[in-house]
C-alpha positions in Angstrom: 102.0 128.2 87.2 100.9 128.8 90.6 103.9 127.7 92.9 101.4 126.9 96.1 98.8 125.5 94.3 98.1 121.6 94.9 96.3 121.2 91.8 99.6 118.8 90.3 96.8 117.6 87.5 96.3 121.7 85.4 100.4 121.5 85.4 100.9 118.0 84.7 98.5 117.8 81.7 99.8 120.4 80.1 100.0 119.8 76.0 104.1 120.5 76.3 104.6 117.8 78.3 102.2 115.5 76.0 104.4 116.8 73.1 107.4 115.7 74.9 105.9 112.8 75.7 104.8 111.6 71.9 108.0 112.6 71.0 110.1 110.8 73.1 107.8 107.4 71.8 108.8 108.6 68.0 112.2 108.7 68.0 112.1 105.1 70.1 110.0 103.7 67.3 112.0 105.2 64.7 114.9 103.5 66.6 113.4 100.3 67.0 112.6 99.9 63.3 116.5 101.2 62.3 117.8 98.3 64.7 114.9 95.6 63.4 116.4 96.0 59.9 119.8 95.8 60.6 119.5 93.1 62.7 117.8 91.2 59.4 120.6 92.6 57.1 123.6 91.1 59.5 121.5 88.3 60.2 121.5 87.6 56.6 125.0 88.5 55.7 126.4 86.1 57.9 124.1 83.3 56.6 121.1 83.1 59.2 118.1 81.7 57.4 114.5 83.8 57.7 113.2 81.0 59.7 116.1 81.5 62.6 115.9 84.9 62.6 111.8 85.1 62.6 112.9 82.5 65.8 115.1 85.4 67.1 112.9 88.1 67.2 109.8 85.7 68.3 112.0 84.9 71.3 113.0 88.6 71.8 109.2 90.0 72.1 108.3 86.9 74.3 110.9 87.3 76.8 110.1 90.8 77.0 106.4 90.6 78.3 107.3 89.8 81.4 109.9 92.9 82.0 107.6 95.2 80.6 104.9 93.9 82.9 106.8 95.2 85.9 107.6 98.7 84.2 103.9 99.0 83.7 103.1 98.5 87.2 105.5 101.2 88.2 103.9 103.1 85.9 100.7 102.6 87.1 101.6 103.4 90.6 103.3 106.7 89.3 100.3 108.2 87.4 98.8 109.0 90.6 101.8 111.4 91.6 103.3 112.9 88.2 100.4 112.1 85.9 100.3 110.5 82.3 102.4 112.6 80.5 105.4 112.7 83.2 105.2 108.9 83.0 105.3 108.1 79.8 108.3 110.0 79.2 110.5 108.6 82.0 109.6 104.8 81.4 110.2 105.1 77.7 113.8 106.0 78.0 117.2 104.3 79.8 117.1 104.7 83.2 115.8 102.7 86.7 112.0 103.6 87.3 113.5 103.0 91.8 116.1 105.3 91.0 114.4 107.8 89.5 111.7 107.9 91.6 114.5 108.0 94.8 115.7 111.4 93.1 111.8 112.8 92.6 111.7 111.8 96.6 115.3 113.4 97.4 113.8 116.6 95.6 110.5 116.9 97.5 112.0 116.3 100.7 114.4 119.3 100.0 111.4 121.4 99.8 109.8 119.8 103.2 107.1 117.8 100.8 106.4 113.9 100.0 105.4 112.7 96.7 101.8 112.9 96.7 101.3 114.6 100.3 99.8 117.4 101.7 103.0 119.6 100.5 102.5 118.2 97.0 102.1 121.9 95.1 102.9 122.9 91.9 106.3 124.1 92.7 107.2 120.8 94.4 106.2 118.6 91.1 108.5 120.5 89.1 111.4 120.7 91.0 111.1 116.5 91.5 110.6 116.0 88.1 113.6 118.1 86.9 114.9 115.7 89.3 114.1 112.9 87.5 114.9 114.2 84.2 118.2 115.3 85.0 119.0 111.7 87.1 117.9 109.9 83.4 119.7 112.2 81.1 122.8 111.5 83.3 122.3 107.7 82.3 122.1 108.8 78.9 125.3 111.1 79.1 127.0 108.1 81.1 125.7 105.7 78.0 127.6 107.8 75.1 130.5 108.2 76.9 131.3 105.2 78.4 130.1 102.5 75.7 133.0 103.8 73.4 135.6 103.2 76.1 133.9 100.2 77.0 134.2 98.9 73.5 137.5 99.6 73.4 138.7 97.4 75.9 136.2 94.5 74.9 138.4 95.0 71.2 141.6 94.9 73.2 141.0 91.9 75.7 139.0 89.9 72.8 142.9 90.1 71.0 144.4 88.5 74.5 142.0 85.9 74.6 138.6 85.7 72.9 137.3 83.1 74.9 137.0 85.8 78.0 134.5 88.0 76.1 132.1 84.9 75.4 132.1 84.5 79.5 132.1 88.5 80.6 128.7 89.6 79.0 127.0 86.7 80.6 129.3 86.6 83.6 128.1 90.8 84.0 124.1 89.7 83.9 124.5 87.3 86.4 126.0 89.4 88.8 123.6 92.7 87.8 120.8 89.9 88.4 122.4 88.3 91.6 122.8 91.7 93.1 119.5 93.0 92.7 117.6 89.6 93.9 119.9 89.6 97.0 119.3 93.1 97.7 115.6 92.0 98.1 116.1 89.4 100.7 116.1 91.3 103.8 113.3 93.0 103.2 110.7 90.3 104.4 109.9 86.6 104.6 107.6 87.6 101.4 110.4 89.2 99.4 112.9 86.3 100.0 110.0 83.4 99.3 109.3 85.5 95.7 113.0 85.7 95.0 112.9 81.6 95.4 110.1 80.5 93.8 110.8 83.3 90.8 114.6 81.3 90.8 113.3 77.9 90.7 110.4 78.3 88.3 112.8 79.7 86.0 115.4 76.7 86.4 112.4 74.7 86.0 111.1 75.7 82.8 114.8 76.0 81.2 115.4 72.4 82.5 111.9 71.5 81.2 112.8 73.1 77.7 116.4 71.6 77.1 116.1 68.4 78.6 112.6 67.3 77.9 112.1 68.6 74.5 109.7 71.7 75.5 111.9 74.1 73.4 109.0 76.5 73.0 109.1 77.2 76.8 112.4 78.8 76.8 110.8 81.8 74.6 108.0 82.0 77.6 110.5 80.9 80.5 111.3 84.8 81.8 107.8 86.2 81.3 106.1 83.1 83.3 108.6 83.1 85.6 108.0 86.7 86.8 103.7 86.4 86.6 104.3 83.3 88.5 106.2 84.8 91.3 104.0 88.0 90.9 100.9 85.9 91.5 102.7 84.6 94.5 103.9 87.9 95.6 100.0 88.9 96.0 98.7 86.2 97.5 101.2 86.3 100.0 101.1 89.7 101.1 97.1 89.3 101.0 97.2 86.3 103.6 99.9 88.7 105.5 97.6 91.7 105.1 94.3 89.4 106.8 96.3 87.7 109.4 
């Protein structure tokens, strides 16, 4: 490695890091396939029928096009800085692709550099994306140590009253999802008009899908929802860009 040099790409290809990379994707296939089956063995055990549980995991891959649509773009916009490699290991485990990238920024600007700038050498993309390794391992870490306490308390509050467990899963997603839409808000008349239109589409469809018999659009409800407000996202910004 040459510390000064700018050439990010000979460093960031290297076959270590595609080893990493392909590895990382193994074990989450491996771990995908563990959880598919036991999922069908429970589903089974406590008398599900094939045809709900074919329903259940239709419904699961739908609803996660849309999600994965906006970690793809992040990736996209990432290749340019840390390359393939980098990427692929960073979006394919737990973490926050903003966070992440906040600590690869945090790093650089340590060392007087910007992602991607003229400062952008060698030396620079290792030290950010240690950052980011170390800021996603911690979520890890964070994930084994706290689920088991977690769980704990979910057992001992489920014995008080096991009606308040059925309300705090959802009643934690609608906050996690309420914070992070009103977060965007300020940030422009484009960002607040998204954050709308994604919210009513959304109650639209799920309205649409309960009420008027259109039960097949609550598998798609989530991933339209976000490519509609997406598409409006662009062609917002692009009238904003020519006026």
């Amino acid at each position: 490695m040459d510390a000064q040099s700018t050439d990010i790409w000979a460093l960031a290809q290297n076959p270590f890091l595609w080893a990493c990379a392909l590895a990382v994707y193994l074990i989450i296939t491996i771990q995908s396939v563990i959880y598919m089956r036991a999922a069908k063995t429970a589903g089974r055990d406590i008398g599900m029928d094939k045809k709900t549980l074919t329903t259940a995991f239709r419904s699961g891959a739908i609803a996660s096009i849309g999600p994965s649509l906006a970690v793809l773009l992040v990736a996209v916009a990432l290749l340019t800085v840390f390359a393939t490699p980098a990427v692929l290991m960073r979006i394919g485990l737990v973490g926050s692709a903003a966070t992440e990238t906040t600590s690869a920024t945090v790093a650089a600007e340590t060392m007087d550099a910007s992602l991607g700038g003229s400062a952008w050498t060698q030396e620079v993309f290792v030290v950010a994306f240690a950052a980011m390794c170390i800021s996603g391992g911690m979520w890890l870490i964070s994930t084994l140590i706290m689920t088991p306490i977690l769980k704990r308390g979910g057992s001992k509050m489920e014995r008080v009253n096991p009606e308040v467990m059925r309300l705090v899963p959802g009643a934690a997603l609608l906050g996690v999802f309420a914070v992070l839409s009103i977060d965007q808000l300020p940030e422009s008349s484009i960002h607040a008009i998204t954050v709308l239109i994604s919210g009513l589409s959304l109650a639209v469809m799920l309205y649409l899908s309960r009420f008027k018999g259109m039960s097949w659009l609550k598998e798609w409800a989530l991933g339209l929802a976000i490519f509609l407000s997406l598409t409006v996202a662009y062609f917002l910004h692009h009238h904003s860009a020519l006026a």
